[in-house]
PARO-521269 format. One line per 10 residues: number of its first residue (from 1); their letters; for each residue x, y, z of N, C-alpha, C. Coordinates in pm, 1 decimal. Example, Ala and Ser with C-alpha at 12.3 -4.5 7.8 and 13.67 -1.06 7.14 Angstrom:
<nodes>
1) AS) 1319.0/-569.0/780.0/1230.0/-450.0/780.0/1320.0/-330.0/780.0 | 1285.0/-225.0/708.0/1367.0/-106.0/714.0/1290.0/3.0/787.0
</nodes>
This chain:
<nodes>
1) XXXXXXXXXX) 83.2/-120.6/0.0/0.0/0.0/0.0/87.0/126.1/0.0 | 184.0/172.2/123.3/272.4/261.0/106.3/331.5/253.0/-33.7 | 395.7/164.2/-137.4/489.0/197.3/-227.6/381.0/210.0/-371.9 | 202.4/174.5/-361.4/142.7/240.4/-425.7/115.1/389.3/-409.1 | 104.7/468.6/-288.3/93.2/601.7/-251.2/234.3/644.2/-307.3 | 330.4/583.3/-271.2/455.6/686.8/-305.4/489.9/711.7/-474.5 | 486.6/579.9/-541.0/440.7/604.8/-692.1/317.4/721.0/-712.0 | 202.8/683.2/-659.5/97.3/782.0/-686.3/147.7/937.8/-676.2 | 240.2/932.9/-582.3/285.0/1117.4/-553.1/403.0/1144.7/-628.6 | 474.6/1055.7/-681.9/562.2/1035.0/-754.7/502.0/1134.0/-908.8
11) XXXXXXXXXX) 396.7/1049.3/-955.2/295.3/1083.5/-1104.8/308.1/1183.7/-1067.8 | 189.5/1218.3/-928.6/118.5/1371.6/-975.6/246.1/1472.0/-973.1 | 392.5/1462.4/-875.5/449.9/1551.0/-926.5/529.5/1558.4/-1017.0 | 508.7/1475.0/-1105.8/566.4/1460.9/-1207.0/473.9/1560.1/-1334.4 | 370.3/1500.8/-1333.0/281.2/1571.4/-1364.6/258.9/1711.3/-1354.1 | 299.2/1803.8/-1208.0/286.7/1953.8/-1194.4/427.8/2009.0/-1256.3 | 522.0/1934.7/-1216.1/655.3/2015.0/-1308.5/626.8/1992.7/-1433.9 | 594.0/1919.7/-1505.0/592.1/1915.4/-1653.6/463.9/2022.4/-1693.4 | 375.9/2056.6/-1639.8/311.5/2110.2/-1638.8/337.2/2222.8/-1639.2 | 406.7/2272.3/-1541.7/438.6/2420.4/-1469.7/621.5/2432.6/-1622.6
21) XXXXXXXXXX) 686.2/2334.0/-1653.2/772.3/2346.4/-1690.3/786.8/2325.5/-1844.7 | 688.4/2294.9/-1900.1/671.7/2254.0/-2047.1/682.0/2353.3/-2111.5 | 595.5/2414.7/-2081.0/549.4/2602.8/-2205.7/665.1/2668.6/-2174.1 | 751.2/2670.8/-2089.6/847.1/2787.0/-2079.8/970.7/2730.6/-2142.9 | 973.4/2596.1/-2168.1/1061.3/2524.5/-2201.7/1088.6/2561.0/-2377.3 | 993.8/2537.8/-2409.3/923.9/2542.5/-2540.8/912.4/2689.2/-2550.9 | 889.5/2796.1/-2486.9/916.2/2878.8/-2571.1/1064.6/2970.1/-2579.3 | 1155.9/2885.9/-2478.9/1278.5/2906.6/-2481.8/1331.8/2895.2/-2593.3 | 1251.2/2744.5/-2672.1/1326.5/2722.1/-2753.6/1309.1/2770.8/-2861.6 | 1179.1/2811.6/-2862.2/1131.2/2908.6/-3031.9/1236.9/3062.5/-3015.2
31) XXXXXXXXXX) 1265.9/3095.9/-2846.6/1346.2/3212.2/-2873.2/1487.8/3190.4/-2926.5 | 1573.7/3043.5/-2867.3/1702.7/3049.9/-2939.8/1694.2/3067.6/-3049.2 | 1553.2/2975.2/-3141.8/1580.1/2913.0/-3286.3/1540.8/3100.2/-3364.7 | 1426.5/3156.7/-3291.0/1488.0/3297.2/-3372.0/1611.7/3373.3/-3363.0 | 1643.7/3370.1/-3254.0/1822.1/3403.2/-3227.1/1944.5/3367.7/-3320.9 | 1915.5/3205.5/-3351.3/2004.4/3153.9/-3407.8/1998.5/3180.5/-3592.7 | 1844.6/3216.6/-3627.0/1851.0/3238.6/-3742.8/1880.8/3361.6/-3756.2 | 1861.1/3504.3/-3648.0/1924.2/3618.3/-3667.2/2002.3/3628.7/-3660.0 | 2100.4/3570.1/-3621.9/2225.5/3546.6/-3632.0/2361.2/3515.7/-3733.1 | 2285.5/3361.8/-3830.8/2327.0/3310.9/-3929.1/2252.8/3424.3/-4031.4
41) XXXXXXXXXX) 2208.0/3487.1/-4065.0/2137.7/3525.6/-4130.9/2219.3/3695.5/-4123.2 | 2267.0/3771.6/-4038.8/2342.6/3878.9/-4008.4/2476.6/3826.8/-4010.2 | 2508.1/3748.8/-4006.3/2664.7/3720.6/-4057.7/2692.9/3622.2/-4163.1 | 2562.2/3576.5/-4214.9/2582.9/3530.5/-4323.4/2654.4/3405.2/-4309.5 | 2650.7/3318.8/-4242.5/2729.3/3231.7/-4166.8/2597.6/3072.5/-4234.8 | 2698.4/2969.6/-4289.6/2560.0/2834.1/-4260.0/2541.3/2778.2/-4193.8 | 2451.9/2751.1/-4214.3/2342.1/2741.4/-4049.5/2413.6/2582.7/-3972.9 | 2465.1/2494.7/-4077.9/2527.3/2331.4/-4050.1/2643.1/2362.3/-3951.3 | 2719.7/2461.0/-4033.3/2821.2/2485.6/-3967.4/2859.5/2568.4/-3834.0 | 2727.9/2665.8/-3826.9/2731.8/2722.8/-3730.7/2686.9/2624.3/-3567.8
51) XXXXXXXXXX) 2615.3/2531.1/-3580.9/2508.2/2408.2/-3517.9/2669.1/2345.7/-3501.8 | 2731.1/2299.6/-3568.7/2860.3/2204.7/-3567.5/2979.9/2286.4/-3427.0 | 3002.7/2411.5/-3482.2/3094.2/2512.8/-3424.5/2989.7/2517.8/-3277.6 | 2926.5/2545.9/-3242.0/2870.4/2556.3/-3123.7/2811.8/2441.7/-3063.4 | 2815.2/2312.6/-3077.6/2829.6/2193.8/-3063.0/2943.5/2158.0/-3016.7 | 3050.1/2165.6/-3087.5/3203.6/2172.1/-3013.9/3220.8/2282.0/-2892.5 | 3180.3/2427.8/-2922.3/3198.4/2479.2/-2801.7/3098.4/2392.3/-2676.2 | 3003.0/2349.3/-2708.9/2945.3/2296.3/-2577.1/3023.3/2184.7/-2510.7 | 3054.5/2078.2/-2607.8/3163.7/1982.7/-2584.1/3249.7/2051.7/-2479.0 | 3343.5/2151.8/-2535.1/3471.8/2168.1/-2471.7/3403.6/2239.1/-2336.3
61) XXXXXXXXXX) 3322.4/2335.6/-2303.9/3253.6/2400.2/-2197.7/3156.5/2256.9/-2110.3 | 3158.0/2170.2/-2134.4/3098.4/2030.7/-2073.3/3215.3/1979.0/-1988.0 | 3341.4/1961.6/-2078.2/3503.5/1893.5/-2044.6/3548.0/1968.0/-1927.9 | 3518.9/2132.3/-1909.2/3607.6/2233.7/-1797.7/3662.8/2316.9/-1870.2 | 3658.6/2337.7/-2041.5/3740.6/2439.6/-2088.0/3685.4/2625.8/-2048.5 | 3691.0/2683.2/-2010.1/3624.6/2784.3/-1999.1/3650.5/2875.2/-2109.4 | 3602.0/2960.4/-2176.2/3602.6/3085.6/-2276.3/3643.1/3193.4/-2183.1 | 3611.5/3212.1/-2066.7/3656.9/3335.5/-2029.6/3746.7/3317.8/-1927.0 | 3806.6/3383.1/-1848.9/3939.6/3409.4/-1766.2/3922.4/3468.7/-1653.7 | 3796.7/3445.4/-1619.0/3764.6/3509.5/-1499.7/3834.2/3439.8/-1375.2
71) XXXXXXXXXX) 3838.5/3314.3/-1323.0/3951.9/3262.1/-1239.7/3928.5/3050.9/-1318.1 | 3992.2/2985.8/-1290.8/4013.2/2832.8/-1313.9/3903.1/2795.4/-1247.1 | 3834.4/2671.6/-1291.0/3705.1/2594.5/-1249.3/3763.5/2552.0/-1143.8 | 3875.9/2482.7/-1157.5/3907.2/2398.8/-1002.2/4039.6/2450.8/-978.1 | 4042.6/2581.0/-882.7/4093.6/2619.1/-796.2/4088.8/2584.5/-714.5 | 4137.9/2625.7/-568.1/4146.2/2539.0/-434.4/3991.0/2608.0/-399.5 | 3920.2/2756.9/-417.6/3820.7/2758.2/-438.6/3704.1/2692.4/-453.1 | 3725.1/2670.4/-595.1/3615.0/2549.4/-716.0/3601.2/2413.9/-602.3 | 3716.3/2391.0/-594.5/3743.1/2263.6/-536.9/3657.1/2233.7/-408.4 | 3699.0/2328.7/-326.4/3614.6/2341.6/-147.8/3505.0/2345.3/-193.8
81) XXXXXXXXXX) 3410.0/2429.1/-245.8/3280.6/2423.2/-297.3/3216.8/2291.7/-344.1 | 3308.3/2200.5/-417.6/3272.4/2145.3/-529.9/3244.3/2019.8/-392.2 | 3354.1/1998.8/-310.6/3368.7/1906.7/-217.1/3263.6/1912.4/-93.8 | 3286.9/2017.6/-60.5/3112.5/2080.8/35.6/3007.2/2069.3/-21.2 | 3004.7/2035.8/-129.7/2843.4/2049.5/-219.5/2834.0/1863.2/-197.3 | 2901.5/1776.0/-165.5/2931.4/1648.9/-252.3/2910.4/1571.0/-78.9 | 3004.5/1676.4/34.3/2942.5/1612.1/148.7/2843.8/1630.7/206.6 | 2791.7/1761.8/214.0/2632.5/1777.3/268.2/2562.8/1730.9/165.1 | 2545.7/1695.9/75.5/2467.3/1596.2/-11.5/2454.0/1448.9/15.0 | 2572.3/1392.8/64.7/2572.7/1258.1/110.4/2523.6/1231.1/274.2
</nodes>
């Protein structure tokens, strides 16, 4: 009985985030895809190649490469954070 109730609350909130989280999701994405065609379209750039080139940047920004220089991901900083986040989680 309990692990039918906990599935059951499981659905419905599954159900309110997708709910509450769908439309905004979706219209995020109609805003990149006009972004991305104002874009290719003002620099004249194709569209394959541009999708390819920013595909790799996500790659390398996934790996730890950063674009900007603001300080290193894993500094002794990054690190304490990264490690405090990892034990109050466990």
């Amino acid at each position: 009985m309990l692990l039918l109730l906990i599935i059951l609350y499981l659905l419905c909130g599954a159900a309110v985030f997708s709910a509450l989280e769908h439309p905004k999701e979706k219209q995020a994405k109609e805003k990149w895809a006009q972004r991305f065609e104002l874009f290719s379209q003002k620099y004249n750039l194709n569209k394959s190649d541009l999708e390819k080139f920013l595909r790799h940047y996500e790659e390398a920004n996934m790996a730890g490469i950063r674009v900007d220089t603001l300080r290193p991901r894993w500094d002794f900083t990054g690190a304490f954070y990264f490690v405090g986040t990892v034990v109050s989680t466990i």
